[in-house]
Every structure is written in structure tokens, then in C-alpha cells.
C-alpha positions in Angstrom: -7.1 66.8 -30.9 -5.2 66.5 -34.2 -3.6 62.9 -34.5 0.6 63.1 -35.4 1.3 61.8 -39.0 2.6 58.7 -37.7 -0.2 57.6 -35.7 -2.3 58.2 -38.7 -0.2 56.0 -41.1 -0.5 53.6 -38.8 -4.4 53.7 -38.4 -4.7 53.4 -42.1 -3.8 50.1 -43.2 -2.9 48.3 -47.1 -5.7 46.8 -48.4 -5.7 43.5 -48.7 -7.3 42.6 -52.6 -4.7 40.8 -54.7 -4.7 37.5 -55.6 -2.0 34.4 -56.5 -2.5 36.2 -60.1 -1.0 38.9 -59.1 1.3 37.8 -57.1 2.4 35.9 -60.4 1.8 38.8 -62.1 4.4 41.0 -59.5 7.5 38.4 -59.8 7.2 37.4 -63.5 6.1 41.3 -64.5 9.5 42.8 -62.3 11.4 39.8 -63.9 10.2 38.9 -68.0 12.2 42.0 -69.1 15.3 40.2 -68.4 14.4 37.6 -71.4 14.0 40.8 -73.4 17.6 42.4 -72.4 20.5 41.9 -70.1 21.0 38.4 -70.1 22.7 38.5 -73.7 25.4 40.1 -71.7 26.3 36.9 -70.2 26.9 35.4 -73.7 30.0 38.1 -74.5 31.5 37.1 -70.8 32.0 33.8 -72.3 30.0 32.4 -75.3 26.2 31.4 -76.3 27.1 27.8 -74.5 28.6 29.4 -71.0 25.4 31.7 -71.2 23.0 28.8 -71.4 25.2 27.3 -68.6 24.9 30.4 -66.3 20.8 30.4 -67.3 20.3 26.8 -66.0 22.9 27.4 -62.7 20.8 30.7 -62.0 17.9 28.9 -62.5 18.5 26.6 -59.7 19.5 29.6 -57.5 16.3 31.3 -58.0 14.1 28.2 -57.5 16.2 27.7 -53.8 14.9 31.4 -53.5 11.5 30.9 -54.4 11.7 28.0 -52.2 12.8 30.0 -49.4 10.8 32.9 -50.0 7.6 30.6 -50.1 8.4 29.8 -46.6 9.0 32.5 -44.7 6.8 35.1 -46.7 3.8 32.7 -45.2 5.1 32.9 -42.4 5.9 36.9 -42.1 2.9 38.0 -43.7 3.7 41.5 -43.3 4.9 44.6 -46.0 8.6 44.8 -46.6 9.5 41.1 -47.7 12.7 40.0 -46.7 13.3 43.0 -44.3 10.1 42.5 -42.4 11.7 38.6 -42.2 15.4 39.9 -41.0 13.5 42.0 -38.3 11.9 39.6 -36.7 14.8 37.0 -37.1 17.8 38.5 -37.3 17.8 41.7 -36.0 17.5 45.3 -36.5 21.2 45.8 -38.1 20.6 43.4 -40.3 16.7 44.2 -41.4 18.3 47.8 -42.3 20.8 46.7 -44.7 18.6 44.0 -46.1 15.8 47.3 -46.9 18.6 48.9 -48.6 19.4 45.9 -50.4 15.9 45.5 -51.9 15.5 49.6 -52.4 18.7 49.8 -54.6 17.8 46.1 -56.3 14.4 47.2 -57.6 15.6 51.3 -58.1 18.2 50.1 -60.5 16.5 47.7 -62.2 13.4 50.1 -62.7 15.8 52.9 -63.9 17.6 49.7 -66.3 13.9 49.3 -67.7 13.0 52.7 -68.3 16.4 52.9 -70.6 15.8 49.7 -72.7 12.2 51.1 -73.5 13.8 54.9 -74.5 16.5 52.6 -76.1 13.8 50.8 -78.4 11.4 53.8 -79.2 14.7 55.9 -80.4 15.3 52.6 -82.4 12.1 51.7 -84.1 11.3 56.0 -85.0 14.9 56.1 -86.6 13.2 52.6 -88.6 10.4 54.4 -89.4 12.4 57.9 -90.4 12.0 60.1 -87.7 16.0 61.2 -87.5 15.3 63.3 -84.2 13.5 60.8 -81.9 15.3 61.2 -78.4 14.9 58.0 -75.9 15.4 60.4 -72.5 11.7 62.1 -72.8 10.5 58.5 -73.0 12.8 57.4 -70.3 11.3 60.4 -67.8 7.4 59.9 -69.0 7.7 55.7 -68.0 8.8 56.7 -65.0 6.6 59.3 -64.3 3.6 57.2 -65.2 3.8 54.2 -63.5 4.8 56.4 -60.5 1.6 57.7 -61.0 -0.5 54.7 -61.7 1.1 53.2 -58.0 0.2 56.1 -56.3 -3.6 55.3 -57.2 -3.8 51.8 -55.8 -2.1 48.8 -55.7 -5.1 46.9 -57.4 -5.1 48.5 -61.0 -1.4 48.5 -60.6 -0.8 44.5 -60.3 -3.9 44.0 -62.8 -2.3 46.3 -65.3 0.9 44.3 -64.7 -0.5 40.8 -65.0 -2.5 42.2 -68.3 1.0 43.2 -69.8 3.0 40.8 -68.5 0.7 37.6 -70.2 1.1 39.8 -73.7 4.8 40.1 -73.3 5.0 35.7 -72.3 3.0 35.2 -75.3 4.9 37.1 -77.5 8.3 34.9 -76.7 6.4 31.8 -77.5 5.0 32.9 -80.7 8.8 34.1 -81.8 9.6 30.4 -80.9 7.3 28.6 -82.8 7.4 31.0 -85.5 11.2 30.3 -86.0 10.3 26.8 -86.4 12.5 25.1 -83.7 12.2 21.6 -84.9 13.6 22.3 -88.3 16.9 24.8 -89.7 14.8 27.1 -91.8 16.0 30.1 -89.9 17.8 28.1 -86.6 21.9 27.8 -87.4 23.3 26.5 -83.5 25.1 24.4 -86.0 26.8 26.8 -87.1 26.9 29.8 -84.7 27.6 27.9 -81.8 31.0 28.1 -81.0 31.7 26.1 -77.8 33.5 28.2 -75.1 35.6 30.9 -76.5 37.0 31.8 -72.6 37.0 28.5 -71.5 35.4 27.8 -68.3 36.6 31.1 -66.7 34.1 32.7 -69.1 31.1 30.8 -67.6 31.9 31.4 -64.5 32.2 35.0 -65.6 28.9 34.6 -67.6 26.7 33.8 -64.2 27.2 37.1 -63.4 24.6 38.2 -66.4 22.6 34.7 -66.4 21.1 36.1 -62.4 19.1 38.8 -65.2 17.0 36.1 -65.9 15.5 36.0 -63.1 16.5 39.0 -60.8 12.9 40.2 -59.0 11.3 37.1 -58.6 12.0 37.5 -54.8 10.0 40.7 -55.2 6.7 38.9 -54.7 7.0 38.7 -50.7 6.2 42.9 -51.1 2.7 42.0 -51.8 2.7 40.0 -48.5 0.3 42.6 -46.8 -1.8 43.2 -49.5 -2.8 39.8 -50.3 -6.3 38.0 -48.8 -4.7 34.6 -48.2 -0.4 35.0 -47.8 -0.6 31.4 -47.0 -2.0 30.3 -50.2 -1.3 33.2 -52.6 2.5 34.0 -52.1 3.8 30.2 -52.3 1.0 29.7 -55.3 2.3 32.5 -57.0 5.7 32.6 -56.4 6.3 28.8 -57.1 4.3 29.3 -60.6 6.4 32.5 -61.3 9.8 30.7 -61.2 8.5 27.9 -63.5 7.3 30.3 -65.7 10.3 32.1 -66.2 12.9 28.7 -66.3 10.8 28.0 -69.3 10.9 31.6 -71.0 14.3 32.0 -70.5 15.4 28.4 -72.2 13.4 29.7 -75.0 14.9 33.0 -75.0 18.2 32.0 -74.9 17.4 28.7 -78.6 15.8 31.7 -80.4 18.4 34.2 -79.8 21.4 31.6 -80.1 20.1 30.4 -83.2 19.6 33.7 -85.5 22.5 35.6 -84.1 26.5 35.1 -83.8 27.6 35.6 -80.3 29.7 38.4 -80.7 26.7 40.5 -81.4 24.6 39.0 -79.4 26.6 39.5 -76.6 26.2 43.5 -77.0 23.0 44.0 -78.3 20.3 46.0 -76.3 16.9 44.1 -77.1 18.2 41.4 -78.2 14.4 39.5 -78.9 13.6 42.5 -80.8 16.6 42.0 -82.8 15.6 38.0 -83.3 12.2 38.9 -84.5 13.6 41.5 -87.3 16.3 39.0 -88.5 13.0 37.1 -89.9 12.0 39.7 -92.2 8.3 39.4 -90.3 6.6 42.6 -90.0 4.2 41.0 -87.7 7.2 39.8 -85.3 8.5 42.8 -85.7 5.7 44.4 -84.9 4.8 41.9 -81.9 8.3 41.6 -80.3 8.8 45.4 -80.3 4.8 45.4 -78.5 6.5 42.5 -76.3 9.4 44.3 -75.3 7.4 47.9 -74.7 5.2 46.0 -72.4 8.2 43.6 -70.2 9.9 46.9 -69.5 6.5 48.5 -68.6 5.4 45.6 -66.3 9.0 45.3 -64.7 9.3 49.0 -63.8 5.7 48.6 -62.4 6.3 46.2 -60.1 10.3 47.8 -59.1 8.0 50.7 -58.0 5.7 48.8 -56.0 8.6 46.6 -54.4 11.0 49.7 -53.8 8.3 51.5 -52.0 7.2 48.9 -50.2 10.7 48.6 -48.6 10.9 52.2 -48.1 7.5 52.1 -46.3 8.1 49.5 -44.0 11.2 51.1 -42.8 9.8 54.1 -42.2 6.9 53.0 -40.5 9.4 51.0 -38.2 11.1 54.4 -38.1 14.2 52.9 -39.1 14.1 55.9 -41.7 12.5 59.4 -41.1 8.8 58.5 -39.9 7.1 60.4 -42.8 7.8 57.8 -45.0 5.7 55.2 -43.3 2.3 57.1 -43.9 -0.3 55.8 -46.2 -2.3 57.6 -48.4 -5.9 58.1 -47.1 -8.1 57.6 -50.5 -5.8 55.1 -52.1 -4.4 52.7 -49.1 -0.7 53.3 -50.8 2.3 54.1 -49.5 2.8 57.4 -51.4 5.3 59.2 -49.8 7.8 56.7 -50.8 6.5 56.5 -54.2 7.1 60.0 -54.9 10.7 60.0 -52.9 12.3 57.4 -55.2 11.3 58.8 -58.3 14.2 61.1 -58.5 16.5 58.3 -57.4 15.3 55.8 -60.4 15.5 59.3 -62.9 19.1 60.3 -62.1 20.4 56.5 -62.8 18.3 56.0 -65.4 18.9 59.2 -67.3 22.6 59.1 -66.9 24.4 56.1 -65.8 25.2 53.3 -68.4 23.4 50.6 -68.8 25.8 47.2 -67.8 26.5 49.3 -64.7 22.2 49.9 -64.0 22.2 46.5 -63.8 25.2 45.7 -62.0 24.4 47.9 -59.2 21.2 46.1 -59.1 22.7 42.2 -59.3 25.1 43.2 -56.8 22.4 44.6 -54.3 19.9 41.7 -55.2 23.1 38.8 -54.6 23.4 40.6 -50.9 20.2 39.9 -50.1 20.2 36.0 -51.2 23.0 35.4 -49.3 21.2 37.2 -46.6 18.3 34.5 -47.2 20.5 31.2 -46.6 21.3 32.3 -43.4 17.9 33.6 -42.3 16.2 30.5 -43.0 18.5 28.2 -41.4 17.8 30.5 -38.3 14.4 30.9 -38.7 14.1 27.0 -38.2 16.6 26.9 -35.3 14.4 29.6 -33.7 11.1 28.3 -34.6 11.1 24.7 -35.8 8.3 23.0 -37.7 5.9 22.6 -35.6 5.7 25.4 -33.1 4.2 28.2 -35.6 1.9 27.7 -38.2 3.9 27.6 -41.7 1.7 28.4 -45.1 4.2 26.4 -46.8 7.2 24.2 -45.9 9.9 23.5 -48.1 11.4 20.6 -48.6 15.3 19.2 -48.2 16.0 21.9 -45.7 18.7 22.7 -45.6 20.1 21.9 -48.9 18.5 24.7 -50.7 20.1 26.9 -48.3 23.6 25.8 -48.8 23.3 25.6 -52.5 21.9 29.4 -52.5 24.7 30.2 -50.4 27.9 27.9 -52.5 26.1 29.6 -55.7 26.3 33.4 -54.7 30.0 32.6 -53.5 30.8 31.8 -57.2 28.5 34.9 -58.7 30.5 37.2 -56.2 33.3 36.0 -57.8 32.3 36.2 -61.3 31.1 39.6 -60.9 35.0 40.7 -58.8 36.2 39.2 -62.4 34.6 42.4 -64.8 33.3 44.7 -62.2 35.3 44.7 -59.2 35.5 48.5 -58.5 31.8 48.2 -58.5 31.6 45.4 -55.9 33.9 47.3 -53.5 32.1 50.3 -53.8 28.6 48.9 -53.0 30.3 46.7 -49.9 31.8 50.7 -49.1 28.3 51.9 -49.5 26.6 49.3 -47.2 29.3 49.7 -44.9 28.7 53.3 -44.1 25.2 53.2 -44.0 25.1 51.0 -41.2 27.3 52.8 -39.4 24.8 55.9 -39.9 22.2 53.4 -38.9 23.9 52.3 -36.2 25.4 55.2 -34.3 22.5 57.8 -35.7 19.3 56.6 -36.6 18.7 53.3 -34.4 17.9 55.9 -31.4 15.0 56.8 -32.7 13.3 53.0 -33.0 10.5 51.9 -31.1 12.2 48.9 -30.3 9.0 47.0 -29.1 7.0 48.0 -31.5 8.4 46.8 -34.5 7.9 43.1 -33.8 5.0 43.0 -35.0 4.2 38.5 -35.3 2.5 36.5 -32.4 4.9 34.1 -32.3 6.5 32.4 -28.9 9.8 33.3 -28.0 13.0 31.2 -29.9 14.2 27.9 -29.0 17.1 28.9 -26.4 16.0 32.2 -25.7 
């Protein structure tokens, strides 16, 4: 007798073959592209000095994320990330909205990526004289590729990432020793820093930008069910991740702050690219323009993997149509979803601006960190240390969790300040889809079946 689809996709499981390298490889690929482009648009919300402030304030953000993350991935060892952890601590309302959150987050900031790299090809063939070089054909083959390279298996896919990704973190130190930081051949802060032009509105303004340094390193949890040792590999490699990327965007930020005024850098599109050509270096040209290519590459790569990984889970859970959850019989990947968001990320990407690409997905990706304050503080209510087994614990609870929470009070707030019609509409948006979810969709759950962990039942059940 022929098995239903659902059955099947549940008989067939991920494969479990990655490593803390690509684990690395999955938070720093999805985020490195933001020390290529995006963040410079913190420095036109308030200055080159408010930008660095909004870097170092996001930075300690993302390391309470990673903190937090480090936890309760270990912990929840199971595809979906932070949905898979509202499920099971939170509830079925709430693991919903938090899928969404992490679909949209990783969508836009794949469709974000696939502009900058159409951006910088149209660029660098008008360079080199060829008048009639479009960036959308690019924009639709990155897209189509890496869609194609994660339908074939998760294992090339993260190695091709963490291959890329090491070639675009070595280009950002060689543009940083190149430039000679320890002398003013080519650095002028002297001169082109020009304390806060907004006062300290504008850095509060400017934190809404600075979260593009690191937006996606929470993405690393997606690999939870694909990786031989969660307990090791996703604290190892997401703890390394959010080092790594403290120290490239500091960097990012001396280089680019030194060579350019911050009235252009506060608009430009690549703006390492642009630091590399203001040297008159073919080679940095030459490398930056490889760097960028392959930070955009690595970042779409791993929103595709992350997006669909979300999308799976939920479907599997049938909290979306159950089609979604099947997995593809050769390649152990969840393919239906891969193809099903590729016309998502190719409508944004081919028409929608680029500052509102990446709002859309800063907005989505500052929902789910404030969902991940609460949830932890729960999740040691429910099951304090002690009575499960924990890959990681981390420590000062539950300071990191108030901080997170205090610090995406004041991004909300900085992002009401130049995009408010967007907030509202993305809190409209959420809004209505739980109400779908809610009063449609939840019928159709296996309500037993999605909790999924052998734990004991919560303190005060």
C-alpha cells in the first residue's frame, strides 16, 4: 500500500554531517556581507562616531544572542531553531509567528544580497566599458543557483559556504593592513571624523543600521538537526562566529571611516569596495570586488538554508500545508520549501529598494530576539539546571536576557524614528497571520506529535 506524502517525509530524515566549521561557516557566511554593505547606513542616521557606537551596542546584543542561542539550541537539537524552541516552550501561537519571523528575516536578507552582488557587477562592467551591463539577470541567476546548489545537499552547501566565507574574512584584513592602520598614509579620522552631527538622537537612530553587522548569526541553530554533535558543534561554532564578526566589523567600520567623509559613506552601496578603490590598488580592487562577490554569495547561501529550514519544520508540524515538510529522497533536503521561497526572495529582490530589503528583515529578525529574552527566562523556570541535560550553560542568567530585551526596546525605537510606516505594517502583518493561524490553520495540528524532546514535564505543571 502506497505510503501518504507525509508519512514519507517523516520516514526520511536530515542527515546529520556538518561540523562546528560549518556551523561557523552558516552564521558568519549569512552575516560577513553586512561588513561589505548596510551598515554604512547607520553612519548617515547619525555620523561615523554614532555608527561605531551602534556597532559596539549591537555587538553586545548579538553576543547575549549567541549566548542564548548556545543554550537552548543544545538543548532543542531539532530543525527550525528558534521555532522548534518556542514550540516546545512557549506554545504553538507563539512557535508560528516566531517561523514567520525567521522565514521573512533570512528571505529579505537573501533578496538584500542578491541586489548588492547585481549592484556591484553593473558597477565594475561600466568600470571596465561595458555601458549595457544590467544587475537584474545577475540578481535572478544568484538566486537561482544557490537555490539549486541547496536543493543537492546540505553538505556541499555549508562547505561551499565556509570556502567563500574564509576568502571574503581574509579579504577585510588584508584591506586593513594594506591601508596601514598604524600610520596616516591613507587613514584621515583626523580629519573626517566629525563627532555627532544629530547629536545623540542620531545614534540612537544609527542602532537601527549597526544590527546589519551582525543580523543572521542566530541562523546557526537551523543546522541543529543536521549536525553529529549539537552539543558541541552549535555552542563551538556559534560562540566563534560572534567573535569573529565583533572583530571584522571594528575593522570594517577604521577602514571605511578613515578613507571616506561620512556623507558618502552613509549612502554608498559596497562601501569596502569603494575603500579598496580609493587606494588606487588594482590588486584591492581586484580582491575587495572578489570579497564582496563571495560575502553576498555565502550570505544568500546560508538565508536559503535557514529560510527553508523554518518553512520545513512548520510544515512537517503541519502548522503550514503538510507538503512542505517532505524531504527529498536522494538528497536528505527539504526541497519543497527550497523551491517555494524562491519566488518570494525574486519579487523583493527584483523590485523593492534596497534600505527597505533590509528593514523588513531587521524588523522581522528584532521580533524574534525579543522573542528569545523571554523564552529563555522560561525555559529555566520550566526546566532549571539540573533536571535536563544542557550542551552548554550560559552564564549571568538572567542578565543577558534583560539586556537583549532593554536593547531591542531602544532599536524598536530607533527604527519608529526613520521607518515607522514599516514597523506598523510588519506588526499589521504578524497580527493577521496569527489570526489565520489561529482561527484556520491550528485545526489541522497533531497536537501531540509535534513535541518532539524527552524531557519531564515543567516545574508547576
Amino acid at each position: 500500500m502506497n505510503q501518504p506524502s507525509g508519512a514519507q517525509s517523516e520516514r526520511i530524515s536530515l542527515l546529520r554531517v556538518l561540523g562546528p566549521g560549518h556551523v561557523w561557516a552558516l552564521g558568519v557566511g549569512i552575516v560577513l556581507v553586512g561588513e561589505y554593505m548596510g551598515w554604512n547606513f547607520a553612519v548617515g542616521k547619525g555620523g561615523a562616531v554614532a555608527a561605531l557606537i551602534a556597532c559596539w551596542v549591537a555587538g553586545l546584543l548579538y553576543t547575549c544572542v549567541a549566548m542564548i542561542d548556545s543554550e537552548v539550541t543544545s538543548t532543542v537539537a531539532a530543525a527550525g531553531g528558534q521555532y522548534a524552541q518556542a514550540k516546545h516552550i512557549i506554545g504553538p501561537l507563539m512557535a508560528f509567528n516566531v517561523g514567520l519571523y525567521l522565514v521573512f528575516a533570512y528571505t529579505m536578507l537573501e533578496a538584500a544580497n542578491a541586489i548588492t552582488l547585481g549592484y556591484l557587477v553593473q558597477t565594475v562592467g561600466t568600470m571596465a566599458g561595458f555601458e549595457n551591463t544590467h544587475d537584474k539577470p545577475f540578481i535572478v541567476l544568484t538566486i537561482m543557483f544557490l537555490a539549486w546548489l541547496n536543493y543537492r545537499g546540505v553538505y556541499a552547501t555549508l562547505t561551499f559556504s565556509l570556502v567563500i566565507t574564509a576568502v571574503a574574512f581574509v579579504a577585510i584584513w588584508v584591506l586593513f593592513l594594506a591601508v596601514q592602520p598604524w600610520s596616516d598614509v591613507y587613514m584621515k579620522h583626523g580629519e573626517l571624523l566629525t563627532g555627532l552631527p544629530y547629536g545623540w538622537l542620531g545614534v540612537l537612530a544609527a542602532l537601527h543600521f549597526g544590527l546589519w553587522f551582525y543580523l543572521g548569526i542566530e541562523g546557526t541553530t537551523q543546522a541543529a538537526e543536521e549536525v553529529r554533535s549539537p552539543a558541541r558543534a552549535l555552542p563551538l561554532g556559534t560562540m566563534t562566529g560572534i567573535i569573529t564578526l565583533l572583530i571584522a566589523a571594528t575593522m570594517t567600520w577604521y577602514v571605511c571611516a578613515g578613507l571616506m567623509p561620512w556623507e558618502y559613506l552613509g549612502q554608498a552601496v559596497t562601501p569596502l569596495f569603494d575603500a579598496a578603490r580609493l587606494t588606487n590598488s588594482t590588486l584591492l580592487m581586484v580582491l575587495l570586488f572578489i570579497g564582496t562577490i563571495f560575502s553576498t554569495l555565502a550570505s544568500a547561501n546560508g538565508c536559503i538554508n535557514d529560510a527553508s529550514r523554518a518553512w520545513f519544520s512548520m510544515g512537517r508540524d503541519r502548522y503550514l500545508p503538510q507538503a512542505f515538510g517532505a524531504v527529498h529522497p536522494k538528497y536528505r533536503t527539504p526541497y519543497r520549501s527550497i523551491v517555494f521561497l524562491v519566488p518570494v526572495a525574486l519579487v523583493f529582490a527584483y523590485f523593492a529598494p534596497l534600505d527597505q530589503v533590509i528593514t523588513f528583515s531587521i524588523l522581522s529578525g528584532l521580533l524574534e530576539y525579543t522573542f528569545m529574552a523571554f523564552n529563555v527566562i522560561m525555559f529555566r523556570q520550566k526546566w532549571p539546571l539540573g533536571v535536563i541535560k544542557r550542551g552548554y550553560v550560559h552564564p549571568f542568567h538572567p542578565l543577558p536576557a534583560l539586556v537583549l530585551l532593554l536593547l531591542c526596546m531602544a532599536t524598536y525605537f530607533a527604527v519608529f524614528l526613520g521607518y515607522g510606516t514599516q514597523l506598523v505594517a510588519m506588526i499589521v502583518f504578524y497580527m493577521v497571520a496569527s489570526l489565520w493561524f489561529a482561527l484556520h490553520r491550528y485545526k489541522y495540528v497533531h497536537r501531540g506529535a509535534q513535541f518532539t524532546m524527552p524531557w519531564p514535564k515543567p516545574v508547576r505543571y
